[in-house]
N, C-alpha and C positions, 0 to 999 in steps of 0.2 A: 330245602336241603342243598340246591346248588349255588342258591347266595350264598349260603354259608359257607361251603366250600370255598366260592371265590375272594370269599373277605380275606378267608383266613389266606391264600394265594398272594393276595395284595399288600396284607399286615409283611408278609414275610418276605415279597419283594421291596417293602419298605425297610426293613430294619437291614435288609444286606445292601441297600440303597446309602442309606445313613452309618453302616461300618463300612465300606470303601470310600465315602469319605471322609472318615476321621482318616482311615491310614493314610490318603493319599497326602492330607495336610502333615499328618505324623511325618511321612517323607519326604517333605519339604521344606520344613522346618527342621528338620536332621540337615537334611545334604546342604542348608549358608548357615548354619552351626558348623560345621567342616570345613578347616584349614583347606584352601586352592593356591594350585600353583598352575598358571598357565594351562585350565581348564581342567588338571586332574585331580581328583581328589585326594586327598592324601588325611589319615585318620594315623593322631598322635596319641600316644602311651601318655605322655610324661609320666611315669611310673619308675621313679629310680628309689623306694624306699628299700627294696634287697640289695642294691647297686651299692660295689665299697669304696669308699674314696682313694684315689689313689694319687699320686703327685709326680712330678716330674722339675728338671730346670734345676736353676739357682739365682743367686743374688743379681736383680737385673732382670729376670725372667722366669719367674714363679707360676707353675702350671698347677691348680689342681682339678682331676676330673670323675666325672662316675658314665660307666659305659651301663643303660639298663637291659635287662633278663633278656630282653628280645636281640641283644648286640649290635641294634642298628640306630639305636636315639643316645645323644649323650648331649650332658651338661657340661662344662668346663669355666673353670673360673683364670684368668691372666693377672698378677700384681705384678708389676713393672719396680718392684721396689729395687734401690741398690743395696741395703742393709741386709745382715746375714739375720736369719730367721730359726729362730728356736730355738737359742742359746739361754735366753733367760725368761722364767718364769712371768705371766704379765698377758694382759689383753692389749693387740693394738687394732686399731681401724683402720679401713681404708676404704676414700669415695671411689665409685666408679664412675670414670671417665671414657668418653669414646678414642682413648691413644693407652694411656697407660693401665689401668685397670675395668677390665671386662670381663661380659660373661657372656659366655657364648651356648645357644641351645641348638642343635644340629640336628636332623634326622640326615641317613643316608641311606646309598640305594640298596649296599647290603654292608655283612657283618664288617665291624670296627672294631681292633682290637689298640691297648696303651698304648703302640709304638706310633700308632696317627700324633698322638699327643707328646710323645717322647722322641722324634725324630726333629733336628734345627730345621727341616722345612717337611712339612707333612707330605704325607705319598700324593700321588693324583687316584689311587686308587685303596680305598672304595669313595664316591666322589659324593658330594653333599646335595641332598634334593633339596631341602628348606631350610633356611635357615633363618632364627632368632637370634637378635643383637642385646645388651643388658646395657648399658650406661647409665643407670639411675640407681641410687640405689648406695649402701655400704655393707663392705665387706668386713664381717671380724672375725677377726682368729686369736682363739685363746691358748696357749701354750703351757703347759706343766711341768718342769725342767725337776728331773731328781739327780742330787747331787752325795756323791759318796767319798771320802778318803782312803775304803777300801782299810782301814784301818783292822778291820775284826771288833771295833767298840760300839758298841748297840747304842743307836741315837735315843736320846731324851731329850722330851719335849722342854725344855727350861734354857733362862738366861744368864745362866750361872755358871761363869767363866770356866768355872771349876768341875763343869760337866757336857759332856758330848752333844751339847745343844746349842741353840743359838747364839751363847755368848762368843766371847773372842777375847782368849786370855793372853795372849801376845800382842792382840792390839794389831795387826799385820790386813785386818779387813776383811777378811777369812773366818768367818765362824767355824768353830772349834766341829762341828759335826761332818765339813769335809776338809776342814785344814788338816794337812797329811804331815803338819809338825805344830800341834798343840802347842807348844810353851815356847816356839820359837827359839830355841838353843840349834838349830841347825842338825839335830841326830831328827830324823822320818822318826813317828808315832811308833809307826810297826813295827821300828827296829828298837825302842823303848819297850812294849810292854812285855816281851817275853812271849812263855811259851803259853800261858793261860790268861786269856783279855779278861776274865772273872775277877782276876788274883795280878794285877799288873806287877809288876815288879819295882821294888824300893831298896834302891841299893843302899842309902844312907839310911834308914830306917826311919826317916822320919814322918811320916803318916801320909809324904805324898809321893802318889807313884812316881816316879821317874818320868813319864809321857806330859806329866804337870809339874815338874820340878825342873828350875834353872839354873841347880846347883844339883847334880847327881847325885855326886858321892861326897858330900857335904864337907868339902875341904875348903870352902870361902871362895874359891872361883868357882865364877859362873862356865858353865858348863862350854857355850861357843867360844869361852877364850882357852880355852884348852885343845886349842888345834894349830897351833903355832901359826898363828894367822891364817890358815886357811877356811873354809867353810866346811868343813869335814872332821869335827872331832870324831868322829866312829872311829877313822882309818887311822889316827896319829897317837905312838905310843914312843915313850920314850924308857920303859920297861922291860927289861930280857923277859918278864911274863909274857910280855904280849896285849895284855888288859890296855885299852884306852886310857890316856893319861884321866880322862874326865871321868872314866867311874873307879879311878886308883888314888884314893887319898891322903897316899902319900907321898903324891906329886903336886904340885901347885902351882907351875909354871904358867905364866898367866901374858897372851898378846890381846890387848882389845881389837874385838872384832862384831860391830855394830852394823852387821848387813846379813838380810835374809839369803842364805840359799834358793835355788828356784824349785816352786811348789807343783804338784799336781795332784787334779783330782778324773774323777769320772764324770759323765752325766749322761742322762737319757730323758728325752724328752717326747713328750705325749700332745696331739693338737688337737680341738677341733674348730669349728668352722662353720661361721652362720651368714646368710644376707640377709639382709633388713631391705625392704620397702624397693623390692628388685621389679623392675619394669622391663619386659622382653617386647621387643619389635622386632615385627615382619610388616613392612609395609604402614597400611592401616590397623592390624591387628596389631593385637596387646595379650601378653600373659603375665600377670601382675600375681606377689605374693605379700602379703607383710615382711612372714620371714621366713626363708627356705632354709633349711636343717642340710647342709654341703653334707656333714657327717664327723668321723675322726680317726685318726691313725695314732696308732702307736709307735712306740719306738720311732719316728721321722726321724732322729738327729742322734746319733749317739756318738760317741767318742771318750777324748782325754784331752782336758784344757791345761794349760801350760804357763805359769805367770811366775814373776819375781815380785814378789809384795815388797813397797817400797818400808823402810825403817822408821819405826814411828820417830817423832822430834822431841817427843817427853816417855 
């Protein structure tokens, strides 16, 4: 009875013999699995999949970054490009270089907010405990650009000159879905179709609205030569009515005038933002990905473009 007692003593100093040391190896193999910095250890997130991309800079100096949940690790990408970015729809590339485009991964000692990244020299406070450099690697950014003439005319998907879609019935290089003067006679779209965009308006009667018609009020001049050489038939009447000479056909006074007015539209444009085959250094260490998902912003670029479309030769 008291062998057996001591076996079973022995068995059980053995098996808590044999789990102190698994842990101790478990703890060893944890702690040079752990990012060191001059002896401390320092245990990284990367974790920015709730983190929202945000951007900063411009042409010349293009920041974008994500701060993650803990406010103390951030990602940031730098494109040194001089080109204005998000104007037109289109994927571009770009390689990371250790001068002009980079990624940089930062833990610091505490919270970080955009203005580190939005300030021409960042603060000295909150200050950077480790840092990871990116040079390898490309960066692409795909761009979404929506374009509108604000017109009231419900775009259609077609190339048919004669409809609110991709075609381009004045030929000006402007498709007809944000050319803010379809038929190129110099009167704006808006101020053609009236007061119901369903039911445009046909001053001549003849099956084409006015917003598509070169000839208004079907008296044989074209509509832009009815502004006594200016670029404004809207405003020029030579009528005690009042009525523009170009939808009164009973006028016909005719100067040629073969140049567009200047046009405008809207746009708003939508990014996002991927690396390919990104390599981060610290030292000896490496944080390699295939492809890191930066993420995307909407609306980044919005405004109103401004052009004079040159006059076609035929």
């Amino acid at each position: 009875m008291v062998v057996l007692e001591k076996n079973v003593f022995l068995c059980a100093m053995s098996n808590i013999l044999v789990r102190f040391r698994l842990l101790f190896w478990a703890f060893i193999l944890g702690f040079f699995s752990w990012s060191c910095n001059d002896g401390d250890v320092i245990v990284t997130s990367f974790d920015f999949d709730d983190s929202t991309l945000q951007d900063c800079g411009e042409a010349g100096g293009y920041v974008f970054f994500k701060i993650n949940s803990g406010s103390t690790e951030t990602i940031s990408l730098r494109l040194g490009t001089s080109d204005q970015l998000f104007l037109e729809s289109g994927t571009r590339t770009f390689t990371l270089d250790a001068s002009t485009n980079f990624v940089n991964y930062r833990i610091f000692n505490s919270t970080v907010t955009n203005t580190y990244f939005c300030n021409e020299v960042p603060p000295s406070d909150p200050s950077i405990s480790i840092e990871y450099f990116g040079n390898a690697g490309t960066a692409s950014l795909t761009t979404v650009t929506g374009l509108d003439d604000d017109d009231s005319i419900v775009f259609v998907a077609s190339e048919d000159n004669m409809e609110e879609g991709t075609g381009d019935l004045d030929n000006d290089g402007i498709p007809n879905f944000y050319d803010n003067d379809d038929d190129g006679d110099n009167v704006p779209t808006a101020s053609e179709i009236g007061g119901d965009p369903d039911n445009p308006r046909d001053t001549d009667g003849d099956g084409t609205p006015d917003y598509l018609d070169i000839d208004d009020d079907g008296d044989g001049v074209l509509t832009r030569y009815e502004a006594n050489g200016t670029l404004d038939p809207l405003s020029y009447s030579t009528d005690t009515s009042g009525v523009p000479n170009y939808l009164n056909d009973n006028i016909s006074d005719s100067v040629v005038v073969d140049q567009f007015r200047e046009h405008s539209y809207n746009f708003n444009s939508n990014m996002t933002l991927l690396i390919n085959n990104l390599i981060l250094v610290n030292g000896d260490e490496q944080i390699t990905f295939e492809t890191f998902d930066m993420g995307n912003i909407d609306d980044i670029l919005t405004g109103i473009i401004t052009v004079t479309p040159d006059f076609p030769e035929n």
